[in-house]
C-alpha positions in Angstrom: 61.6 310.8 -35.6 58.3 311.2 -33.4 54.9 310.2 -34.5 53.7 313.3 -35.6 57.0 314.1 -37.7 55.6 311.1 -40.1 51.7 312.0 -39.7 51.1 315.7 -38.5 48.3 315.3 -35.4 48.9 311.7 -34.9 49.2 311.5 -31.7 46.2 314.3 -30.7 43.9 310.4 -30.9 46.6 309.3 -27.9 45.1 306.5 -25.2 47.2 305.3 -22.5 45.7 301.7 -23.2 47.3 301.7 -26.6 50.8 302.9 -27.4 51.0 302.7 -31.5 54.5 304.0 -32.7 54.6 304.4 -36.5 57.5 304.1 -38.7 58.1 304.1 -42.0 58.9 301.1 -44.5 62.1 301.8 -47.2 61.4 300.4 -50.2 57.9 300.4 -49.9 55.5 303.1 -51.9 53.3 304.2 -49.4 54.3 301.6 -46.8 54.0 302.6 -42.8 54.7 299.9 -40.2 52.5 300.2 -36.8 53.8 298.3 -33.8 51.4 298.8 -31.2 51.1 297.6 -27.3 48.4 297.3 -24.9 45.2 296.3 -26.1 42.5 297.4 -28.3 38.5 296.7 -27.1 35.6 299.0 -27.3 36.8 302.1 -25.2 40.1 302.4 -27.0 38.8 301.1 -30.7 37.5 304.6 -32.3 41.1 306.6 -31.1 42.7 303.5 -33.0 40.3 303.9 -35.7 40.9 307.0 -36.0 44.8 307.2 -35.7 45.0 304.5 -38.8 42.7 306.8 -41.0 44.8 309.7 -40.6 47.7 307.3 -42.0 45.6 306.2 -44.6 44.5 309.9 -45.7 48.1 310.9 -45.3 48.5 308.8 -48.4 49.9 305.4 -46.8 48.2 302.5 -48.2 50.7 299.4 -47.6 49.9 298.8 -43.8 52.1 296.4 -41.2 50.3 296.1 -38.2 53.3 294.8 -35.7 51.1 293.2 -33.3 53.9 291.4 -30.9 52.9 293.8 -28.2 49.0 293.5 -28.1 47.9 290.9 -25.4 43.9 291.6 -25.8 41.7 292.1 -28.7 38.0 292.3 -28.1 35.8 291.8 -31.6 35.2 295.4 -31.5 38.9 295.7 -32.3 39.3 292.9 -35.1 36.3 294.3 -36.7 39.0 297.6 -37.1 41.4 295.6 -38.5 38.8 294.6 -40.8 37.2 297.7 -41.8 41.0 299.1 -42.4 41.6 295.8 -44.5 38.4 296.6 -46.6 39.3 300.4 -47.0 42.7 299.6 -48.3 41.4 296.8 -50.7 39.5 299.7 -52.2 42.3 301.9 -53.0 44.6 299.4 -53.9 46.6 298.5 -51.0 46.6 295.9 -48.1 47.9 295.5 -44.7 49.5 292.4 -42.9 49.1 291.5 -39.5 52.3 290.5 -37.9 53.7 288.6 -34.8 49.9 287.9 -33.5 50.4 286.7 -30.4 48.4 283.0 -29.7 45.4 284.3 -27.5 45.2 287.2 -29.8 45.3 284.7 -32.8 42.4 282.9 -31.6 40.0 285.4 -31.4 40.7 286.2 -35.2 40.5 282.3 -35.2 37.4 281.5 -33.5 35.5 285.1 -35.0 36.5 283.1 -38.4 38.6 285.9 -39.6 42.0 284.5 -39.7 41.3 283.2 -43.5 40.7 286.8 -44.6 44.4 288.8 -43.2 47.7 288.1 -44.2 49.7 287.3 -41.4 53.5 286.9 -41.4 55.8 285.7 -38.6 58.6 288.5 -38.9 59.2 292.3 -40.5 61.3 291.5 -43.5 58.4 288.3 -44.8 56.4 291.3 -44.0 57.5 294.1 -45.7 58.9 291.5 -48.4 55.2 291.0 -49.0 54.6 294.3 -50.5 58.1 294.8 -52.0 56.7 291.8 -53.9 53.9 293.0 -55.0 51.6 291.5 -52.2 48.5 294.2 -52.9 48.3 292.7 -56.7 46.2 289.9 -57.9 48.2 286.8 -57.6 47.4 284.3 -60.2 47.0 280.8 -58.0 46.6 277.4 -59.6 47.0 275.7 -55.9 44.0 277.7 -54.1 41.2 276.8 -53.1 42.9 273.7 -52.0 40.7 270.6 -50.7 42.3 268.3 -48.2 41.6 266.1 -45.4 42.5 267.4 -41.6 45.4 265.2 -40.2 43.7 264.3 -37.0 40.1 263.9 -37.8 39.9 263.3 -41.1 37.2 266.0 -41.8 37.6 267.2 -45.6 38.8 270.9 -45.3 38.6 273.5 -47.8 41.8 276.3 -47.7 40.9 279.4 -50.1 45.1 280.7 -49.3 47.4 279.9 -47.0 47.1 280.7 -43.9 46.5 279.3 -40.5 43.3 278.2 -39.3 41.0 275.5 -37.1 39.5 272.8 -38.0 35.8 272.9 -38.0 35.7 269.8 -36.6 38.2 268.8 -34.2 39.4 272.5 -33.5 43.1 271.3 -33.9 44.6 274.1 -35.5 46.1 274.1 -38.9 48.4 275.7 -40.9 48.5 275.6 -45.1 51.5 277.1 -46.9 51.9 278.0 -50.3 52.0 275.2 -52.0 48.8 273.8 -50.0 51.4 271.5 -47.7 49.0 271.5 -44.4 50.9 271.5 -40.6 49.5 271.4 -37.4 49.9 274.4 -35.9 
């Protein structure tokens, strides 16, 4: 099945500096994984734009951005994943971010925008993430979660789990659900 068998004139956005195959997710209402390669900066940003709108007016709303395959993305590019984040939020779905890549990762990082995506590790935590639910309001008694950063010492507020760096050493951090904290 081709791009534009899923989303008619999907591919009529296509740049050479981002390839961005689409399929869809079973099980999921409205659920459309993304596994793009290349890189996304401010040439090739609006054709991305663009491109994920047309999946979000074609009615999918439950977004996995497989992002194994990206090896660059400028803050012109995170600031898409960002805008796509908020317009989702306001029709009552979400997207995840998955396999970031560690370079890629620190840009979100270092821009202070890890805290705000959901990023998962592999497809099926992914897509298990919606299948569960994952655009509804969770009731959490763990988060925000106040601790003290392994290596520094520095008292650290988590708002979720997720990874992130310290403010103060940098060492990088990662909370999980039940507000354990890792390096890493």
């Amino acid at each position: 099945m081709t791009n534009d068998t899923i989303i008619p004139g999907f591919d009529s956005e296509k740049d050479d500096s981002l390839k961005v195959d689409i399929k869809k997710i079973i099980g999921v209402d409205g659920g459309l994984s993304l596994i793009l390669t290349g890189y996304i900066d401010t040439y090739n940003s609006n054709s991305f734009q663009k491109r994920v709108q047309k999946a979000i007016d074609s009615g999918y709303k439950r977004l996995i951005f497989n992002c194994g395959g990206l090896n660059y993305v400028s803050s012109t590019g995170i600031g898409s994943f960002t805008a796509f984040l908020k317009t989702l939020k306001s029709i009552g779905g979400d997207l995840v971010l998955l396999g970031v890549q560690p370079k890629v990762y620190e840009v979100f990082q270092l821009l202070g925008f890890s805290q705000f995506f959901n990023i998962r590790d592999n497809q099926d935590d992914a897509e298990n993430y919606f299948r569960g639910g994952g655009s509804q309001v969770e009731v959490n008694t763990v988060f925000p979660h106040n601790f003290n950063c392994p290596i520094c010492s520095k008292r650290l507020k988590a708002v979720k789990a997720g990874r992130f760096r310290c403010s103060e050493c940098r060492t990088i951090l990662a909370v999980d659900e039940t507000g354990s904290v890792f390096l890493g």
